[in-house]
C-alpha positions as CSV (number, residue, x, y, z in Angstrom):
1,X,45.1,39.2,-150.1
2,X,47.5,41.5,-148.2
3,X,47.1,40.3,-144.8
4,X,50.3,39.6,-143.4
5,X,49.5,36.6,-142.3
6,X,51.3,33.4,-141.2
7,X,51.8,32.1,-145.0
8,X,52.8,35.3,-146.4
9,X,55.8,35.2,-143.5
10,X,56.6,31.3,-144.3
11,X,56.8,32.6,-147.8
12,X,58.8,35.7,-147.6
13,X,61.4,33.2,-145.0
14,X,61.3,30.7,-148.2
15,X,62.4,33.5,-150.6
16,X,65.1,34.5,-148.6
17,X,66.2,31.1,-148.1
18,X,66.1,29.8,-151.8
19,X,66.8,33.8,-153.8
20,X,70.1,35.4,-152.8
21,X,69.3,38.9,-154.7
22,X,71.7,41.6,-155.6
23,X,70.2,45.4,-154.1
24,X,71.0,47.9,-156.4
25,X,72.5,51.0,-155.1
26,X,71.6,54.8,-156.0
27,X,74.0,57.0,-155.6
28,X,72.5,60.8,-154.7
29,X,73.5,63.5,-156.0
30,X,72.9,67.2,-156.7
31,X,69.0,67.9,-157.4
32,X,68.7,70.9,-159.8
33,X,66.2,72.8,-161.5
34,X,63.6,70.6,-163.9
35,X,65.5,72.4,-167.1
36,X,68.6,70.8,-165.9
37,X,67.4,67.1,-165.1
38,X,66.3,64.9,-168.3
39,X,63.5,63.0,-167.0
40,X,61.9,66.3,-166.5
41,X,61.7,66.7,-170.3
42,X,58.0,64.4,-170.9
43,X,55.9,66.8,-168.7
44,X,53.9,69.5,-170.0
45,X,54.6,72.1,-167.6
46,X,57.3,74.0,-165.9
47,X,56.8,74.8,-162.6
48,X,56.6,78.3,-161.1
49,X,58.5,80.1,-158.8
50,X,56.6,79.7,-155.4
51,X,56.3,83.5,-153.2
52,X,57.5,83.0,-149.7
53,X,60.5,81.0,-150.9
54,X,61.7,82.8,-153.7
55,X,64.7,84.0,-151.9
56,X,66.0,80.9,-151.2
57,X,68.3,79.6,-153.6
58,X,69.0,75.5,-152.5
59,X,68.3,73.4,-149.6
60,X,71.2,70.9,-148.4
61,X,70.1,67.6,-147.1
62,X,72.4,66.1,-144.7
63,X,71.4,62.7,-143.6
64,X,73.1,60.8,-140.9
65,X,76.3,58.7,-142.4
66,X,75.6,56.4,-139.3
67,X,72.1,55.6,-140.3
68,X,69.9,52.7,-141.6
69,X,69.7,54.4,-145.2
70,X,69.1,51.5,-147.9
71,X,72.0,53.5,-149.8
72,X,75.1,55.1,-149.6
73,X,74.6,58.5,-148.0
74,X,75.7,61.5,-149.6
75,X,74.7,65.4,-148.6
76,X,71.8,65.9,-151.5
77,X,71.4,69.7,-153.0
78,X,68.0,70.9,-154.4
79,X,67.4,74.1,-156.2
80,X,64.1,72.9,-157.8
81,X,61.5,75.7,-157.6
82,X,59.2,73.0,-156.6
83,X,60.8,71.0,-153.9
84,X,62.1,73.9,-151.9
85,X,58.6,75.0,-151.9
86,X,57.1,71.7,-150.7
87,X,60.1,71.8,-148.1
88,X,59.4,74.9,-146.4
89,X,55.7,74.7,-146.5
90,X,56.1,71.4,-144.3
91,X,58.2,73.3,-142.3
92,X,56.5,76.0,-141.8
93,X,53.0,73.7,-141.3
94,X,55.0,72.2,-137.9
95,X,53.7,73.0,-134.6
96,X,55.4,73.2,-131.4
97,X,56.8,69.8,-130.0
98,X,54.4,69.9,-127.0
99,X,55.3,66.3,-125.7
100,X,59.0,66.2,-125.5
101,X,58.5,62.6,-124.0
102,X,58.5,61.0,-127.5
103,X,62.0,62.0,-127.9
104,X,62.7,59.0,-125.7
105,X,60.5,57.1,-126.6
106,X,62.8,56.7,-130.1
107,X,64.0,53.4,-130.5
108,X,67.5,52.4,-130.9
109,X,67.1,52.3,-134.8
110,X,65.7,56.2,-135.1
111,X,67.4,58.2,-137.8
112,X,68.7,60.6,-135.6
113,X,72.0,63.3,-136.8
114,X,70.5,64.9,-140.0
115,X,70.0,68.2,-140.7
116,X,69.2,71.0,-143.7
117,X,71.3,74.0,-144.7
118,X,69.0,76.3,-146.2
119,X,70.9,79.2,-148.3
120,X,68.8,82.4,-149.4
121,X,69.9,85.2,-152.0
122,X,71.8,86.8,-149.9
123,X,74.1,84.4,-149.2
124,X,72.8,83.8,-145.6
125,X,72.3,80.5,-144.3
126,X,69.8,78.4,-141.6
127,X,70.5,75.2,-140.1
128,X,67.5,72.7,-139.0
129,X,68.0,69.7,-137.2
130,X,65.9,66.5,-137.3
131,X,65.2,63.1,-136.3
132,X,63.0,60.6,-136.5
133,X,61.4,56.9,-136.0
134,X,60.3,54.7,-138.4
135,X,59.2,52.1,-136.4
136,X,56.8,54.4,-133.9
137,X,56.4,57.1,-136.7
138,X,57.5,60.0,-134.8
139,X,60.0,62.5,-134.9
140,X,61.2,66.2,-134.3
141,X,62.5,68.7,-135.7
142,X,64.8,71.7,-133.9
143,X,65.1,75.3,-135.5
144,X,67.1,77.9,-133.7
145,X,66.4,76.4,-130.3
146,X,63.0,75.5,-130.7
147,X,61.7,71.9,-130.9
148,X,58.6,71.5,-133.5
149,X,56.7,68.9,-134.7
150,X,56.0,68.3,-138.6
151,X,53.2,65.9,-139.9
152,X,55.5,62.4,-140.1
153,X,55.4,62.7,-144.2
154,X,58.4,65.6,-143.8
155,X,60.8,62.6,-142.5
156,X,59.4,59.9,-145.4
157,X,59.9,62.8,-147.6
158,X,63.6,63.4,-146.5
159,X,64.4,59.7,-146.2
160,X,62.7,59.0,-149.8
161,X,65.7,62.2,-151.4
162,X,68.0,59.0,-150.6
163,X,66.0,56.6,-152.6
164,X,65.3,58.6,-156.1
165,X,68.2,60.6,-157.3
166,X,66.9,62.2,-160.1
167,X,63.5,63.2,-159.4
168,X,61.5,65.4,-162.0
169,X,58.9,68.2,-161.0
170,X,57.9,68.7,-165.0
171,X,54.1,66.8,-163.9
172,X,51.2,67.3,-166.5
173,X,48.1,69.0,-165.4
174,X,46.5,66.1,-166.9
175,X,48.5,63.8,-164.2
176,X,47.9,66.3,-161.2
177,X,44.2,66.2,-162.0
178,X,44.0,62.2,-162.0
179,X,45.8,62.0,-158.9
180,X,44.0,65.3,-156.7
181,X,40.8,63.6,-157.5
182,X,41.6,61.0,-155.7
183,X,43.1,63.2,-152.8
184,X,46.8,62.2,-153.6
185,X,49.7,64.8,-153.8
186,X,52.3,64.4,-156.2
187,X,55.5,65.4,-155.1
188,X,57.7,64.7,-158.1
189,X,58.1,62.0,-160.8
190,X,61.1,58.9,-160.2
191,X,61.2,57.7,-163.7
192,X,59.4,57.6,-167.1
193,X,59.8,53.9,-168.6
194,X,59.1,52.6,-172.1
195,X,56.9,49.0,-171.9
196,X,55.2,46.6,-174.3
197,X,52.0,45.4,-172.7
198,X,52.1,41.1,-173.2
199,X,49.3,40.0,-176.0
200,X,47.2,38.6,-173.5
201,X,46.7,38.4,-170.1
202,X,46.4,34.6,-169.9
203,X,49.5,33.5,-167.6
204,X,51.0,29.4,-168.3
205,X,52.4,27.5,-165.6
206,X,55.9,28.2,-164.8
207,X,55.8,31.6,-167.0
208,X,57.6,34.3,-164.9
209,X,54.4,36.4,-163.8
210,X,54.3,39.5,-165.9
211,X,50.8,38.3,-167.3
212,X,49.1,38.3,-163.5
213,X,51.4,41.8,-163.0
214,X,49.1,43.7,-165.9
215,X,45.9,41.9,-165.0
216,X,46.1,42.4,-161.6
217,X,47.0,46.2,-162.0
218,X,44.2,46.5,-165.0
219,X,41.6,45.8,-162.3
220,X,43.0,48.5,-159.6
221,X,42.9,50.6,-163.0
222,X,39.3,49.8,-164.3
223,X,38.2,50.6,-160.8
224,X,38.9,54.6,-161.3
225,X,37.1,53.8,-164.9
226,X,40.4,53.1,-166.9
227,X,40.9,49.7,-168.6
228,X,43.6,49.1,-171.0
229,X,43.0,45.7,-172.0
230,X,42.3,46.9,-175.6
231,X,46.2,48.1,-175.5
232,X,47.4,44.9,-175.1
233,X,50.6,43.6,-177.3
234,X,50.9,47.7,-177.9
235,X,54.3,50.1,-176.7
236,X,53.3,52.2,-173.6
237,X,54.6,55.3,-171.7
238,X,55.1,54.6,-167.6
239,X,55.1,57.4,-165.5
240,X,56.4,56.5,-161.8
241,X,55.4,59.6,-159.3
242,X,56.1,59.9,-155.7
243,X,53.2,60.6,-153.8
244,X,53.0,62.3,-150.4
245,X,50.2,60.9,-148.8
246,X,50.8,57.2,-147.0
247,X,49.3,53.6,-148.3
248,X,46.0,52.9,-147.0
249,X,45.3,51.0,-143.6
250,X,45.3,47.8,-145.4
251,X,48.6,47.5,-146.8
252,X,50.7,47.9,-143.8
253,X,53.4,47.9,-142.4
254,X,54.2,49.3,-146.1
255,X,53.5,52.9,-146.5
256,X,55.6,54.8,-148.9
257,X,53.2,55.4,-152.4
258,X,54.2,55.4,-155.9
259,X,52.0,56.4,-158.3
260,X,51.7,54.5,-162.0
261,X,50.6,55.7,-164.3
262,X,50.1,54.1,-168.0
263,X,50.1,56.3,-171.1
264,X,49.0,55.8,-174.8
265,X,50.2,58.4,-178.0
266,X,50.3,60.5,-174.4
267,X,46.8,59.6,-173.5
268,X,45.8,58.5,-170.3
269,X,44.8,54.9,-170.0
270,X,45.6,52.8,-167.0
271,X,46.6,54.3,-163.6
272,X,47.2,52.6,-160.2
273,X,49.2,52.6,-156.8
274,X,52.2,50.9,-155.8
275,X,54.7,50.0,-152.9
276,X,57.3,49.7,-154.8
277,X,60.4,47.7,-154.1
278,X,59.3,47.0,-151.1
279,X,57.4,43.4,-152.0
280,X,54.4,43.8,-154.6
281,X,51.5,45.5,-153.0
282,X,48.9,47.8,-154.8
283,X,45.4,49.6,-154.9
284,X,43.7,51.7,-156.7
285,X,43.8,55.5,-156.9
286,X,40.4,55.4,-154.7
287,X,42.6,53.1,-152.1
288,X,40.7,50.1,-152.3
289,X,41.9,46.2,-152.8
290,X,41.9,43.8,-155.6
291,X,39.0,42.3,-153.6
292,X,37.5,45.3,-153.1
293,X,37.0,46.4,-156.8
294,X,36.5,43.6,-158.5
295,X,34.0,42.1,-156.4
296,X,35.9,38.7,-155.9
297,X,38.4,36.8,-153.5
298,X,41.8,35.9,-155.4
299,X,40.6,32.0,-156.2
300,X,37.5,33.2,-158.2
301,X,39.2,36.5,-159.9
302,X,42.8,34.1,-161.0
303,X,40.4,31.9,-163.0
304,X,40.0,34.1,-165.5
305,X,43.9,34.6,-166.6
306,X,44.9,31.2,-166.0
307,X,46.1,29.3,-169.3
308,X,43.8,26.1,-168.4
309,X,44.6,24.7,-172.1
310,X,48.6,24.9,-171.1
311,X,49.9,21.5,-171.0
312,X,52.2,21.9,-167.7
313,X,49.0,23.2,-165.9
314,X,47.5,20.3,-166.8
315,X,49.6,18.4,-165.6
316,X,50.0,20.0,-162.3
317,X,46.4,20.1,-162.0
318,X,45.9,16.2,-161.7
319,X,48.6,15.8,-159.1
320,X,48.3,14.7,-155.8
321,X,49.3,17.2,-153.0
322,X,52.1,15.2,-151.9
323,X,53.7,15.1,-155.6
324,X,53.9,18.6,-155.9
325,X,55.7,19.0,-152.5
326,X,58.5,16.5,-154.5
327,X,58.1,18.3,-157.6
328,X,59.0,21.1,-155.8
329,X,62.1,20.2,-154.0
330,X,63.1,18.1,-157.2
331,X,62.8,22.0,-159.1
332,X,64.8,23.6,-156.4
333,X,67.6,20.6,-156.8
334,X,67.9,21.3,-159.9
335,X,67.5,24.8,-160.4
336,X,64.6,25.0,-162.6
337,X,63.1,28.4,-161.7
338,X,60.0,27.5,-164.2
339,X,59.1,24.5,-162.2
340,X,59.6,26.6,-159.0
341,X,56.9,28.9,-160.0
342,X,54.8,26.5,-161.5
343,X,54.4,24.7,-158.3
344,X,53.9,27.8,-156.5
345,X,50.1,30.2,-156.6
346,X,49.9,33.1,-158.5
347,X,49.6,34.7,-155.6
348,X,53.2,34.7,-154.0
349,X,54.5,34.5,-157.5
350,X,53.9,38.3,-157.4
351,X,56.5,38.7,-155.0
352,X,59.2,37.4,-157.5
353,X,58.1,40.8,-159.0
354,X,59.8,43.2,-155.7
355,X,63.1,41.0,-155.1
356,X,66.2,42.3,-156.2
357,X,64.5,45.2,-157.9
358,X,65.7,49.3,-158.3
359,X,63.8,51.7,-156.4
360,X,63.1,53.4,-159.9
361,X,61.9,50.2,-161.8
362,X,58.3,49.8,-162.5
363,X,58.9,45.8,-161.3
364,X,61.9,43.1,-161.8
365,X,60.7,41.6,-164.8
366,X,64.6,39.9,-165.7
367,X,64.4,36.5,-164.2
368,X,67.9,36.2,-164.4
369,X,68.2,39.0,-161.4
370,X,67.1,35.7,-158.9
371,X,69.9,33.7,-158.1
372,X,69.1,30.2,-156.1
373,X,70.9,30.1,-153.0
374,X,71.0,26.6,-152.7
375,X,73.3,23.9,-154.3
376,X,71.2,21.1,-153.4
377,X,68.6,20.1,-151.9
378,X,67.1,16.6,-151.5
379,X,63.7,15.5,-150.3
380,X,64.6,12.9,-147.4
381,X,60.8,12.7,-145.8
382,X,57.5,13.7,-146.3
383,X,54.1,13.6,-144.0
384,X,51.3,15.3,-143.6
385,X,50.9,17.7,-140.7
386,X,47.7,18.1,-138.1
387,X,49.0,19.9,-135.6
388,X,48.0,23.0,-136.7
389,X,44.3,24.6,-137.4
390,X,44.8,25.5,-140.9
391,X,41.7,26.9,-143.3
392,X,39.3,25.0,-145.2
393,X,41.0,23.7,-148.2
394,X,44.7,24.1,-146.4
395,X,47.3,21.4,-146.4
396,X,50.5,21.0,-144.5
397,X,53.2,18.5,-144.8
398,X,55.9,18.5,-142.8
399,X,59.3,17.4,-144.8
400,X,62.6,16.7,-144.5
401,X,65.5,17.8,-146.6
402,X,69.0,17.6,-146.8
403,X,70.1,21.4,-147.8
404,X,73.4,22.0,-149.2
405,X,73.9,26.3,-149.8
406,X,76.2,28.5,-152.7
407,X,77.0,30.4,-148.7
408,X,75.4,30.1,-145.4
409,X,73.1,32.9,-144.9
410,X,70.6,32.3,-142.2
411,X,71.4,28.5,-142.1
412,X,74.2,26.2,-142.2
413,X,74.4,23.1,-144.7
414,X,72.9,19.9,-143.3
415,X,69.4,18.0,-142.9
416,X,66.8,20.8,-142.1
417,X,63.0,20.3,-141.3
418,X,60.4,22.6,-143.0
419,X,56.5,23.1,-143.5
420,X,54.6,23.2,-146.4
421,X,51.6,24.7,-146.9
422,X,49.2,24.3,-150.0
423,X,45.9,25.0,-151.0
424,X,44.0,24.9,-154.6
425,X,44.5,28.4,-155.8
426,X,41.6,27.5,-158.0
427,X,39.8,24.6,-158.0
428,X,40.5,24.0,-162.1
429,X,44.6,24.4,-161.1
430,X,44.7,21.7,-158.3
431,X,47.3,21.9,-155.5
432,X,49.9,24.3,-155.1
433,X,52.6,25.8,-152.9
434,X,51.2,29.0,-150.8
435,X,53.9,28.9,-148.2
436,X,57.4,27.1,-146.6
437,X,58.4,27.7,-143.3
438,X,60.8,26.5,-141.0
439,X,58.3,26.3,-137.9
440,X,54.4,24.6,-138.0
């Protein structure tokens, strides 16, 4: 399923193409003690103060102004017990920088110009310098002269203070215990959100995909032994945590963790890993895949949370390949974000779910955060295309429209050519959309 493959990229180019969505900001700011931050309130346990750094009193993070941050860039202060501690202890875990070659071996877009002020008791200060790649995951750091070398989660750590301003180190023993078990460190919570479960998990046609979100997420969950089906239709707790360690091989190039956890009168029930914002991707505490637990590939595990008594399913379902393609275009002419998903699998409907969304959101679940880039958009031509050695049960059609966009983004107005891609997500549902692309 997460295989970054060539339909995943037509899909991700069609997104970007047809949803102009708004990215909102988080502005840093000063990162104090648990007492003093309100999301550390729902924990059950204050953290203590940690030896070798109890005479520091804050650490200043300075990140590069010049830099590819996501946000605004502000210098970030932390006096939590807790983070200083993780801090210096990845500091202090850094070995020599043995191969000074990698330095240039940074590409253009490295992170370079940041640095931390670390204050003690006394008033004294130390400055540390770093930098680092995101693209070839390296970087350095340089203390008093000296060049070391920190595992590469220091730098995601650092970049990630940007991304959560208000993180909470109040974490439940309960919480720690789930997550260690699974050989995952929890570095602090993001946000605690209040959520009502849908009824059922039975997803219509068209229905924005919040239904495929729980069931998918269920199934990561009932891997580790936790199913919350019975709590469906009920109010739940969501704890979002930020977890050290990376994503597994599989879900790459996304790495960054977030841990989710679903609670009940404070119970544990449901518990799974995410990539957050950046595009839906998850697996269970125990790292495997939706394949991988339940047993299944996606077109036999959908079946069972698709609403085949739904009348615009129906529908859908007895269409002919080619009338969907026009259905589509018709539903992006006119706007009609239900018939847009409806025409489109379950499958890259999840990806509605990442766009436009807060770094501290569980998902985007308000439709009305995806606005349609195009004005118009009229089908001019449609044909079926061979050229290409597509899968079993793979269609493409190569079509002709005549685009008209709210503002030129990555294309100007006029007659454009694109390829469609669709396959029976199930055999029940008939033909849908699994991809557009502006090359075969």
């Amino acid at each position: 399923m997460y295989k970054l493959h060539r339909r995943c990229l037509m899909f991700l180019l069609t997104a970007i193409l047809i949803f102009s969505a708004g990215c909102n900001s988080n502005t840093s700011c000063p990162i104090t003690s648990p007492q003093n931050t309100p999301i550390n309130q729902v924990g059950d346990e204050q953290p203590e103060t940690f030896g070798s750094t109890k005479d520091i009193t804050s650490i200043e993070v300075v990140l590069d102004p010049d830099g590819y941050y996501t946000n605004e860039v502000k210098p970030i202060s932390i006096t939590d017990d807790k983070m200083i501690h993780d801090i210096m202890s990845m500091i202090n875990e850094s070995k020599p920088l043995e191969d000074e070659s990698k330095i240039s071996k940074m590409s253009a877009m490295a992170y370079k110009n940041n640095k931390l002020v670390i204050t003690k008791v006394n008033g004294g200060k130390k400055e540390i310098t770093f930098a680092y790649d995101t693209l070839y995951e390296i970087g350095y750091m340089e203390d008093e002269g000296k060049k070391l070398e920190p595992d590469y989660s220091f730098f995601r750590y650092m970049a990630d203070l940007n991304e959560y301003a208000n993180p909470g180190t109040n974490i439940g023993k309960q919480v720690l215990e789930l997550f260690g078990k699974y050989n995952w460190t929890v570095d602090y919570r993001i946000n605690t959100i209040k959520e009502k479960l849908p009824g059922n998990l039975k997803h219509k046609a068209g229905q924005y995909p919040i239904e495929i979100y729980w069931a998918h997420n269920n199934e990561l969950s009932k891997g580790i032994g936790l199913d919350f089906t019975k709590y469906m239709g009920k109010d739940v707790t969501v704890e979002i945590y930020r977890l050290r360690e990376p994503l597994p091989e599989f879900m790459k190039p996304r790495i960054d963790a977030r841990g989710i956890v679903v609670k009940y009168n404070d119970e544990i029930i449901g518990a799974y890993i995410d990539a957050g914002r950046y595009g839906f991707m998850a697996c269970s505490l125990d790292r495997k895949s939706l394949k991988e637990v339940s047993g299944k590939e996606w077109n036999v595990w959908i079946e069972d949370y698709i609403d085949f008594e739904d009348e615009l399913e129906i529908r859908l379902s007895k269409m002919k390949p080619e009338d969907v393609v026009r259905e589509y275009f018709k539903a992006i002419d006119e706007h009609n974000e239900k018939m847009i998903r409806a025409c489109t699998t379950r499958e890259n409907q999840l990806k509605y779910l990442s766009i436009g969304m807060n770094s501290q959101d569980l998902f985007n679940k308000n439709e009305s955060k995806i606005d349609s880039n195009i004005k118009k958009a009229k089908l001019l031509e449609i044909k079926e295309f061979k050229g290409f050695d597509n899968e079993p049960g793979v269609l493409e059609y190569e079509v002709t429209v005549d685009f008209e966009f709210q503002e030129p983004i990555v294309e100007n107005n006029g007659v454009r050519t694109r390829f469609v891609i669709l396959k029976k997500e199930s055999e029940k549902s008939g033909w849908r959309i699994d991809g557009v692309g502006t090359g075969p």
